[in-house]
VOKOLGU-29669 format. One record per residue (C-alpha): residue in three letters; z, x negated, y. Coordinates in Angstrom, 2 decimals. Last residue first. Example, Ala and Ser with C-alpha at 12.3 -4.5 7.8 and 13.67 -1.06 7.14 Angstrom:
<rs>
rest:w:u:v
SER:7.14:-13.67:-1.06
ALA:7.80:-12.30:-4.50
</rs>
This chain:
<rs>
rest:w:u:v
UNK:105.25:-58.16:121.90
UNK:101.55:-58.17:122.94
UNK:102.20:-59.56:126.61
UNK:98.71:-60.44:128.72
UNK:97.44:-63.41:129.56
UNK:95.32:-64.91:132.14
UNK:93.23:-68.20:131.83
UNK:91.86:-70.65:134.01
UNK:89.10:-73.02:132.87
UNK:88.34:-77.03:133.18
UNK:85.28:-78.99:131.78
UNK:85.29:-79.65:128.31
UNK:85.57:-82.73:126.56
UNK:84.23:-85.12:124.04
UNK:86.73:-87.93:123.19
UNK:87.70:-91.19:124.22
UNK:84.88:-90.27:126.81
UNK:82.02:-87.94:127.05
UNK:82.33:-84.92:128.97
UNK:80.97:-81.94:127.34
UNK:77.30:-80.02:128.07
UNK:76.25:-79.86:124.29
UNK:79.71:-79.51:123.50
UNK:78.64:-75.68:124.80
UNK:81.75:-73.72:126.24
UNK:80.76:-70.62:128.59
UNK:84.17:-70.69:130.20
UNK:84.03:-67.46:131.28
UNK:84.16:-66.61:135.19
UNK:82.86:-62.98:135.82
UNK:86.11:-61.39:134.91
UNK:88.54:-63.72:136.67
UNK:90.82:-66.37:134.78
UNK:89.46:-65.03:131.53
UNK:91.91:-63.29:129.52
UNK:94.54:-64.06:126.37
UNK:96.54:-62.10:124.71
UNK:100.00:-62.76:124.00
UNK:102.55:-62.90:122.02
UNK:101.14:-62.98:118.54
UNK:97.97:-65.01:120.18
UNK:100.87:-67.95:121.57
UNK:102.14:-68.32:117.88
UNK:99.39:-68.47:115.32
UNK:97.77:-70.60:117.88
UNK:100.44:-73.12:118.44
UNK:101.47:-73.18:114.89
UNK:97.95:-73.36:113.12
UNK:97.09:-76.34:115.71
UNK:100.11:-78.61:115.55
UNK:100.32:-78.16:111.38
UNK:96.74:-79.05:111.04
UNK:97.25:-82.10:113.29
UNK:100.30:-83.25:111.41
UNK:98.30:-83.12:108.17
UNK:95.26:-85.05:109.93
UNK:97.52:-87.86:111.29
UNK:96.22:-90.62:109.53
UNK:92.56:-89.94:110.34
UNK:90.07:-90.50:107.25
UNK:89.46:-93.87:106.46
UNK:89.68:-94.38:102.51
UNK:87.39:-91.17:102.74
UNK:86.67:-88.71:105.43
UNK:86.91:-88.02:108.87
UNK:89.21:-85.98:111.05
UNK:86.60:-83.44:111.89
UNK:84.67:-84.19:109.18
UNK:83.01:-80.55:108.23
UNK:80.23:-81.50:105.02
UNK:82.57:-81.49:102.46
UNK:83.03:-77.46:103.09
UNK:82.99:-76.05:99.18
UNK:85.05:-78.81:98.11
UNK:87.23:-77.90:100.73
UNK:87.36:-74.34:99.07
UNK:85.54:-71.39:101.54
UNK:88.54:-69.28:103.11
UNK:89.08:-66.10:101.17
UNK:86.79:-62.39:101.92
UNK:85.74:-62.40:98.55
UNK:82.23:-62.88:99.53
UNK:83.53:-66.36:100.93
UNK:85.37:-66.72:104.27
UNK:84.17:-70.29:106.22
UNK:81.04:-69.00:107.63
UNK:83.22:-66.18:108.83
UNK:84.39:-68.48:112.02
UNK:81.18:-67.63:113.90
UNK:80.11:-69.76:117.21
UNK:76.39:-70.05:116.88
UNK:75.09:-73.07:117.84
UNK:74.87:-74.14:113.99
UNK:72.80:-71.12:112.59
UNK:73.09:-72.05:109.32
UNK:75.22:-74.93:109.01
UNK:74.75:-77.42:106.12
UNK:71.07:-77.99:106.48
UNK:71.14:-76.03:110.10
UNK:72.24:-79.30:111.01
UNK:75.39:-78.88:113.47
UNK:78.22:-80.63:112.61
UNK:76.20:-83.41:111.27
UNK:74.70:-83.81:114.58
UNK:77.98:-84.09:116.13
UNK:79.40:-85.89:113.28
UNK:76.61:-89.18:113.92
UNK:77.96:-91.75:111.79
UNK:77.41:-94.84:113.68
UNK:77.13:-98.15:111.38
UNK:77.05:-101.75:112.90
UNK:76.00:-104.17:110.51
UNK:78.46:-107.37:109.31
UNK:77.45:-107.45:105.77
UNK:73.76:-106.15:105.43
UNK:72.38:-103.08:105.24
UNK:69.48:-102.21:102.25
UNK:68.03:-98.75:102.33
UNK:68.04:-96.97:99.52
UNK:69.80:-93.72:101.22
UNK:72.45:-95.74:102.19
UNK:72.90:-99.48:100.81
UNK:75.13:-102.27:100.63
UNK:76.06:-105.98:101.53
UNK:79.79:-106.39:102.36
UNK:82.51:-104.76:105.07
UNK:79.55:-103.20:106.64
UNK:80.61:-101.78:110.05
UNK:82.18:-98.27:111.64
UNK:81.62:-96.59:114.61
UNK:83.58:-93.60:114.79
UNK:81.33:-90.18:116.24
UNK:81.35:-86.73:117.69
UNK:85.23:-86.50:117.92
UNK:85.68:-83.66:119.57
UNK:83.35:-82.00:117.68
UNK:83.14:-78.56:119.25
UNK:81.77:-76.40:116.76
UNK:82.81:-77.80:113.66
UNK:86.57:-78.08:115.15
UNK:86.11:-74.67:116.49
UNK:84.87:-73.23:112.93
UNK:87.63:-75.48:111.27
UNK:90.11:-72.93:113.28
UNK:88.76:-70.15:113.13
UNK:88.12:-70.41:109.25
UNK:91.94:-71.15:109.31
UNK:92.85:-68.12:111.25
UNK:90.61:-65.83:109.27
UNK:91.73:-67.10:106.00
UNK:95.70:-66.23:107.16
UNK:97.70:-65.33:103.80
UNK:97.89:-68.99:102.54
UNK:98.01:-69.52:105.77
UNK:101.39:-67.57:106.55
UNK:103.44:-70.63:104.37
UNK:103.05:-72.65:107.47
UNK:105.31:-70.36:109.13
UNK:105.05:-67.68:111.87
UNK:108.21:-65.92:113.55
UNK:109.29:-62.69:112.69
UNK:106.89:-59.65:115.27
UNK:104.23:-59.02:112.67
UNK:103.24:-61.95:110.44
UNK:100.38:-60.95:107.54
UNK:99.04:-57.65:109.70
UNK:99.87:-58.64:112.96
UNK:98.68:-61.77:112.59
UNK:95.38:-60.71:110.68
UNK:94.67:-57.41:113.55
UNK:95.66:-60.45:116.37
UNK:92.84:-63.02:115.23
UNK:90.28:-59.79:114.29
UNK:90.54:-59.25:118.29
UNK:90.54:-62.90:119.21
UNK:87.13:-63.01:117.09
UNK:85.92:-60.20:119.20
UNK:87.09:-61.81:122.21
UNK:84.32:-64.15:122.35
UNK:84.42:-66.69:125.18
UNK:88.04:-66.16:125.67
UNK:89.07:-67.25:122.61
UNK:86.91:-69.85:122.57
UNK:88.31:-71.20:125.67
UNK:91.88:-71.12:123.89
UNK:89.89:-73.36:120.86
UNK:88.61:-75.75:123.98
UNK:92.05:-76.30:124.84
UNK:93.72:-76.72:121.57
UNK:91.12:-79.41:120.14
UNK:91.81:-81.52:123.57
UNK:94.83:-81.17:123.19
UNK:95.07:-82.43:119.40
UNK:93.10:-85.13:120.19
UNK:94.82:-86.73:123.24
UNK:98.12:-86.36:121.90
UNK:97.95:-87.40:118.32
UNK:95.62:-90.74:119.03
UNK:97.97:-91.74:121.57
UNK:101.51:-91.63:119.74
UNK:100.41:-92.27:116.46
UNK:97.84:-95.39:117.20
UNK:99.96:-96.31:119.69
UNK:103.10:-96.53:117.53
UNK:101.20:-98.61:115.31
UNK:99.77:-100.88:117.42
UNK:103.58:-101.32:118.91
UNK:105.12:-102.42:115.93
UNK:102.22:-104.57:114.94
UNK:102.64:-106.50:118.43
UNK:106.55:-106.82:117.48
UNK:105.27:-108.61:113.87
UNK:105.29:-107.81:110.76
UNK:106.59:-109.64:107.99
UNK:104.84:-109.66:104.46
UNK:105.02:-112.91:103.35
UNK:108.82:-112.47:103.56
UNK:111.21:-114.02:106.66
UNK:111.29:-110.16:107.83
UNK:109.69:-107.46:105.61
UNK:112.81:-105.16:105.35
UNK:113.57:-105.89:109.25
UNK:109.73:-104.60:109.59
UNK:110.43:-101.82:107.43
UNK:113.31:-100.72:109.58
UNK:111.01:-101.04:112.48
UNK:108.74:-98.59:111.43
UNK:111.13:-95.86:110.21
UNK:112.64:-96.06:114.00
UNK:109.37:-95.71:115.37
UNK:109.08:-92.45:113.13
UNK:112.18:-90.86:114.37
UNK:116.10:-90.54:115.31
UNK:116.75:-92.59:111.73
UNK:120.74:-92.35:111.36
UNK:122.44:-94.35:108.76
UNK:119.27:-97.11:109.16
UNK:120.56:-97.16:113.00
UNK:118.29:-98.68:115.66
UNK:119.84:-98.51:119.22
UNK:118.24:-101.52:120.79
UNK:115.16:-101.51:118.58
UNK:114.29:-98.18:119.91
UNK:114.73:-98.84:123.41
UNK:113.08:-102.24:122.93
UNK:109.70:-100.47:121.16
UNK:109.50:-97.74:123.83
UNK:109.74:-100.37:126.74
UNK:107.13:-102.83:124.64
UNK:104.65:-99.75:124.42
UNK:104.99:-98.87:127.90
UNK:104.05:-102.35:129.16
UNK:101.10:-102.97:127.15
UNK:100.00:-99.68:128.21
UNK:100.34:-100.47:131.52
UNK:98.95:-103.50:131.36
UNK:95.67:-102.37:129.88
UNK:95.72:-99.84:132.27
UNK:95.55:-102.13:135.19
UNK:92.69:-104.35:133.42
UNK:90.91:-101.75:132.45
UNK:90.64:-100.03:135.90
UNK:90.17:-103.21:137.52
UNK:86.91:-103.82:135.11
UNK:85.64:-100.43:136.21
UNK:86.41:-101.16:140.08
UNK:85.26:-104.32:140.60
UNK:86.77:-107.76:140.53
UNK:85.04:-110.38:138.26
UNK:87.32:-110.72:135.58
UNK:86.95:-107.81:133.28
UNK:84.00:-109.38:132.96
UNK:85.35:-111.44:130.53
UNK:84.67:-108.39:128.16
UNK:81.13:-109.10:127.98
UNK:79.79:-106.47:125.06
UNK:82.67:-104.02:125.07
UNK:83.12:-104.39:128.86
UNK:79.37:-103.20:129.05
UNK:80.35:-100.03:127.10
UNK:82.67:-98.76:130.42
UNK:80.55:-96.01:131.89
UNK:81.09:-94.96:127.68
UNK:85.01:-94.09:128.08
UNK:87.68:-96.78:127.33
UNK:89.00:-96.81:131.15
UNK:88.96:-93.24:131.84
UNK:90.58:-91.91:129.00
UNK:93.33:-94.51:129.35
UNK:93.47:-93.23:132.73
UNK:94.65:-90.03:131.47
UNK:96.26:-91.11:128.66
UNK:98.33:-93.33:130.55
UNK:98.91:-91.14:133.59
UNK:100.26:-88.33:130.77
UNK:102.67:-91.18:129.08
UNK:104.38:-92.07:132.66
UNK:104.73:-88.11:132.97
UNK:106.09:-88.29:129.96
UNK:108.26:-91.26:130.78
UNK:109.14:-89.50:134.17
UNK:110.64:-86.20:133.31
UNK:109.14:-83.53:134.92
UNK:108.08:-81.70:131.90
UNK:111.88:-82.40:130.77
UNK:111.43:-85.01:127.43
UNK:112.77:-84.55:123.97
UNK:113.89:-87.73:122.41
UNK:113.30:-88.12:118.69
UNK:111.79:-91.41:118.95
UNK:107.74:-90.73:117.60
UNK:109.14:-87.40:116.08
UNK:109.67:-86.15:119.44
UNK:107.54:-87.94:121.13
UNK:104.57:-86.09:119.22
UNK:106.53:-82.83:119.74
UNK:106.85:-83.42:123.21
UNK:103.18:-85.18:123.78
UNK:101.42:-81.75:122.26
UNK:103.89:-79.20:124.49
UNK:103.40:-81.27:127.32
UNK:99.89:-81.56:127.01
UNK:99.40:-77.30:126.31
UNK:101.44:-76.63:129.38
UNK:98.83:-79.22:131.80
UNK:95.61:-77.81:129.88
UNK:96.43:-74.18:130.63
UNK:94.93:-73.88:133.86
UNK:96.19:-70.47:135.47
UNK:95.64:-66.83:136.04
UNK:97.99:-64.45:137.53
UNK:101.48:-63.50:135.93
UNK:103.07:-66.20:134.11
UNK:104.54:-66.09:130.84
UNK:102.93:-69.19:129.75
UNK:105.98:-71.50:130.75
UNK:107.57:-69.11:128.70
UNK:105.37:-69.36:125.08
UNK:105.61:-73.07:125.62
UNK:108.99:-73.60:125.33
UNK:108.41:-71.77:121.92
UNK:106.04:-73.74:121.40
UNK:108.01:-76.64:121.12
UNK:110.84:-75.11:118.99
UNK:108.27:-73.99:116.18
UNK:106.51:-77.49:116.67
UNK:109.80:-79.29:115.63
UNK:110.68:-76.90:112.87
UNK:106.68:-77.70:111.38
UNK:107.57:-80.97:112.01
UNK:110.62:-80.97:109.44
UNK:109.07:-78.81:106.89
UNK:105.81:-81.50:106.54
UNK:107.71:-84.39:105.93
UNK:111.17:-84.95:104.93
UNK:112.55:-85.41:108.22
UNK:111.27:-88.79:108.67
UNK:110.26:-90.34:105.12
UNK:107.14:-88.97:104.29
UNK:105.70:-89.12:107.87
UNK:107.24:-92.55:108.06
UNK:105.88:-93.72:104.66
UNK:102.22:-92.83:105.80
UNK:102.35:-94.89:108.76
UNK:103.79:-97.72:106.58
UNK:101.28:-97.64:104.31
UNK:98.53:-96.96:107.07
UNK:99.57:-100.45:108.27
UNK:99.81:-101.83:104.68
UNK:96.26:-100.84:104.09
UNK:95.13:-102.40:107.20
UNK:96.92:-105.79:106.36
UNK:95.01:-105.80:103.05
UNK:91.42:-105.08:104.69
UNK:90.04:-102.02:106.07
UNK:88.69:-103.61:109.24
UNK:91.54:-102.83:112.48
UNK:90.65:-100.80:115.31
UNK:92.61:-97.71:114.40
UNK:95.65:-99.12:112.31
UNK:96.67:-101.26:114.47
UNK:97.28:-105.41:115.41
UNK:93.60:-105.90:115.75
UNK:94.79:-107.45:119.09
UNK:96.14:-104.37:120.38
UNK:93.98:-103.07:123.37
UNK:91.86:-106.80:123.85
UNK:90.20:-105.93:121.12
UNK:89.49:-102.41:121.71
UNK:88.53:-103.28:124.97
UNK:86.16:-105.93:123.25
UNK:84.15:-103.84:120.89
UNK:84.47:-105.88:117.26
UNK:82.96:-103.83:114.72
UNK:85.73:-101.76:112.59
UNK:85.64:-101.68:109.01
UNK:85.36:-99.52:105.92
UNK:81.73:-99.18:105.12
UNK:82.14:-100.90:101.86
UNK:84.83:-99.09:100.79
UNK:83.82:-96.35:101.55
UNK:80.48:-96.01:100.03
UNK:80.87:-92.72:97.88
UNK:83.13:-91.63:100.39
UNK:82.33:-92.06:104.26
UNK:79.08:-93.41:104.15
UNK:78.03:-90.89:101.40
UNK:79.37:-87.99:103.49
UNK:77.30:-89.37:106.40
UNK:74.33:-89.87:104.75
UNK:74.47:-86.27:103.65
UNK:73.59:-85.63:107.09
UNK:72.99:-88.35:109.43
UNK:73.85:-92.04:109.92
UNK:72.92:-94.70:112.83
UNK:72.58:-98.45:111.66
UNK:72.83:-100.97:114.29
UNK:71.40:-104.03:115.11
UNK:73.12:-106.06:117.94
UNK:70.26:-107.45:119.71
UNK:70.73:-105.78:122.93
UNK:71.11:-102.75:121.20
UNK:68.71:-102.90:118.09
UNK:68.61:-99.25:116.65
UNK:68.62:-98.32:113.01
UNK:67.60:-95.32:110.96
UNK:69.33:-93.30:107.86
UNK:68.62:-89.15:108.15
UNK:64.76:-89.87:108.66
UNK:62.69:-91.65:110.94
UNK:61.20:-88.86:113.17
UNK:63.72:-86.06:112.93
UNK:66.91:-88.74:112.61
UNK:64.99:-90.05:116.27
UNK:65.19:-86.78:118.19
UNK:68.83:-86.19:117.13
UNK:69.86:-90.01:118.40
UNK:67.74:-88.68:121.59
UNK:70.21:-85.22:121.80
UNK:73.24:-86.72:120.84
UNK:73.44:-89.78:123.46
UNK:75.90:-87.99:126.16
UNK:76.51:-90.08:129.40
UNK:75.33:-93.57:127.97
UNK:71.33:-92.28:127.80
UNK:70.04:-93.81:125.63
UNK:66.30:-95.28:125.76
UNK:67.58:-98.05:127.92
UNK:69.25:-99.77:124.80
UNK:66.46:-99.62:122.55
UNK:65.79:-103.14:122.39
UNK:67.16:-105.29:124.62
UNK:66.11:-108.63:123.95
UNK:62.39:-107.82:123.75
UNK:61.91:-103.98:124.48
UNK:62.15:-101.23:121.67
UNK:60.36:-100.04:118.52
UNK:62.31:-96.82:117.10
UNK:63.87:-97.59:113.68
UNK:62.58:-97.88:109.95
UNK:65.77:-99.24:107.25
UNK:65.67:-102.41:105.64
UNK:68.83:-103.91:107.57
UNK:68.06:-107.60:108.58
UNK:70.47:-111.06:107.30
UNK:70.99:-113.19:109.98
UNK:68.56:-116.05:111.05
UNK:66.67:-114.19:114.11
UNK:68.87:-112.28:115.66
UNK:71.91:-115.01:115.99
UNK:69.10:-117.48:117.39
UNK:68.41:-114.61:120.01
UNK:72.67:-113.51:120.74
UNK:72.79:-117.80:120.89
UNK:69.83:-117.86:123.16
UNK:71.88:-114.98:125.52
UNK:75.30:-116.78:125.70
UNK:73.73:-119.83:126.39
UNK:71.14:-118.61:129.24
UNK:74.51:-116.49:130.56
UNK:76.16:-118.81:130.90
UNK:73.97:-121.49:132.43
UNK:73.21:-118.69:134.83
UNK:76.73:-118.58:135.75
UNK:77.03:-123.07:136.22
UNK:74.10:-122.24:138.46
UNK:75.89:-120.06:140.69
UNK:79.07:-121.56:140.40
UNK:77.39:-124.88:141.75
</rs>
């Protein structure tokens, strides 16, 4: 009887994906041919699908679509992307329905949430607690200052180490920091509570896990991957609601400790109004910021240190600008005015590595991209890694070379200039915490190369880093690398 009553299932779940197929609206643009029902779902491969989606944008141009398992989807290259983004943002503003990131928040977030009126008051009130906690920009530059600082003597180590573990805890410290202004021991069990999070988190919402997105109920059946999700699902669930209650417990509008408490003063300000907000909302939010900071920002820091120690002639011209702008006082955000070289290093490492190779996104209406027609409801990838390295807008594109952002003049290229390099995004969507990002990087590098610099863990042992051979998962890593350092001042 279960048996049966399963393959009645799935024959009603799969003629209602076919009857779906057939009556809704199609996208105009050419695609691969694929297999019935499945479509071109077998010709990617799940562990890293750059190099086919690549092969396809040469054949079918820089706008094509796939059918995955009859679920048609639009994938978006070069200036495509930038018109996706911008020129068409609005209409390309929202989020397709993946069930773990369903079943993460509820749609209660900023992240998985379509751009619609409830979305723009979440980034609202994102945006009002950056403006509003500390004064902005000056207060978290003070807070990564002090941070690093910490980190600058748990570096100070003789031999050669992994620096992935010092470079978290500095990241989640000053993200806690102005999440709740508590400062956590690296022993200290909520952050190591937060590390196991983001760490299986990692794990759990990776690509070996796609088929949850399509049958979440799977989750269900026991086996390992499902499990997984389930556990950390709870866990996160869990964590969120502590943070949120110790916060709420002590909340003071005469003294605001941090961004969570900015958060849930405006929900008191929006309670019994059309605009309330709900505990759920609370802790989206503080996900989004707490999460999406962390794991991004390491992950950028840790394959920029590997750059440094895959070409030591840009470290080199690194430590002749610091010493030259800086010297021994301590860096400030002011400096990059002064610091091209630093900046173009940095944007050429975000470029290079793409951390963030893609953000599905779907049709919020009927539109068009390169004159093809999409309709409401379409999936749309826009492929950065590719972007980030088309010889079109990137000479030379596996070449690691930070002076492709230093005009003639020997100044950083104008953003207008660079429109093409979306680390964080672009338009009405663009990542929330970019300016907090920028801030994390230029401080922590600035910093840690005027003290130190830095050395494979053995001679003969680079870290050789090509995204092309990253790990695919929230984000694209790198596999680990040991370091050793030696004093400059």
């Amino acid at each position: 009887m279960v048996g049966q009553f399963l393959v009645g299932c799935i024959v009603l779940i799969v003629t209602r994906w076919i009857y779906k197929w057939i009556s809704q609206k199609k996208c105009s643009a050419p695609g691969p041919p694929g297999l019935p029902v499945l479509g071109n779902i077998l010709d990617l491969n799940s562990k890293f699908p750059f190099p086919q989606l690549d092969k396809w944008k040469n054949e079918y141009g820089d706008v094509y679509k796939l059918n995955l398992s009859l679920i048609e989807t639009v994938v978006v290259h070069g200036e495509a992307v930038y018109d996706m983004f911008v020129t068409k943002g609005d209409a390309i503003a929202g989020r397709p329905k993946y069930g773990r990131l369903e079943l993460m928040n509820h749609g209660e977030d900023i992240v998985t949430r379509s751009a619609d009126d409830k979305w723009k008051a979440y980034r609202k009130i994102a945006h009002q607690g950056l403006r509003q906690y500390g004064c902005g920009i000056p207060h978290i530059e003070q807070i990564c200052m002090e941070e690093v600082q910490d980190c600058i003597q748990r570096f100070d180590r003789t031999g050669p180490f992994n620096p992935y573990d010092d470079m978290y805890l500095t990241v989640a410290n000053i993200t806690l920091i102005m999440m709740t202004g508590e400062r956590f021991d690296k022993n200290d069990p909520w952050l190591e509570r937060t590390a196991r999070i983001e760490k299986i988190g990692a794990q759990a919402f990776g690509i070996d896990g796609v088929y949850l997105d399509m049958f979440p109920w799977l989750r269900h059946i026991p086996h390992k991957r499902g499990d997984l999700f389930k556990n950390i699902l709870q866990e996160l669930q869990d964590y969120l609601g502590q943070l949120v209650a110790r916060s709420k417990s002590s909340l003071d509008e005469n003294n605001v400790r941090g961004m969570c408490d900015v958060i849930l003063l405006e929900q008191e300000r929006r309670k019994d109004t059309a605009n309330a907000i709900n505990d759920g909302t609370v802790k989206g939010i503080c996900h989004n910021l707490i999460f999406g900071a962390i794991i991004t920002t390491t992950t950028a820091l840790n394959s920029m240190m590997a750059y440094l120690l895959d070409y030591p002639k840009v470290q080199e011209k690194l430590h002749e600008e610091i010493d030259r702008v800086i010297g021994t006082r301590l860096p400030t955000l002011d400096d990059r005015r002064e610091m091209p070289y630093m900046e173009a290093f940095i944007l050429e490492s975000l470029r290079y590595m793409s951390h963030i190779p893609t953000v599905p996104q779907e049709t919020m209406r009927d539109t068009t991209l390169n004159g093809h027609f999409i309709p409401q409801g379409t999936q749309v990838w826009p492929n950065l890694f590719s972007l980030h390295h088309d010889e079109r807008f990137f000479p030379d594109p596996w070449t690691f070379k930070p002076e492709r952002f230093i005009d003639t003049e020997g100044k950083l290229v104008p953003a207008d200039q660079r429109k093409h390099l979306m680390p964080f995004g672009a338009g009405i969507r663009v990542c929330v915490g970019e300016q907090m990002a920028r801030v994390r990087m230029f401080i922590f590098l600035t910093t840690m190369l005027q003290h130190y610099t830095f050395l494979p863990g053995s001679p003969d042992n680079l870290p050789n880093y090509d995204p092309r051979k990253g790990i695919m998962g929230a984000v694209l890593k790198m596999e680990e690398y040991e370091v050793r350092l030696q004093k400059r001042i």
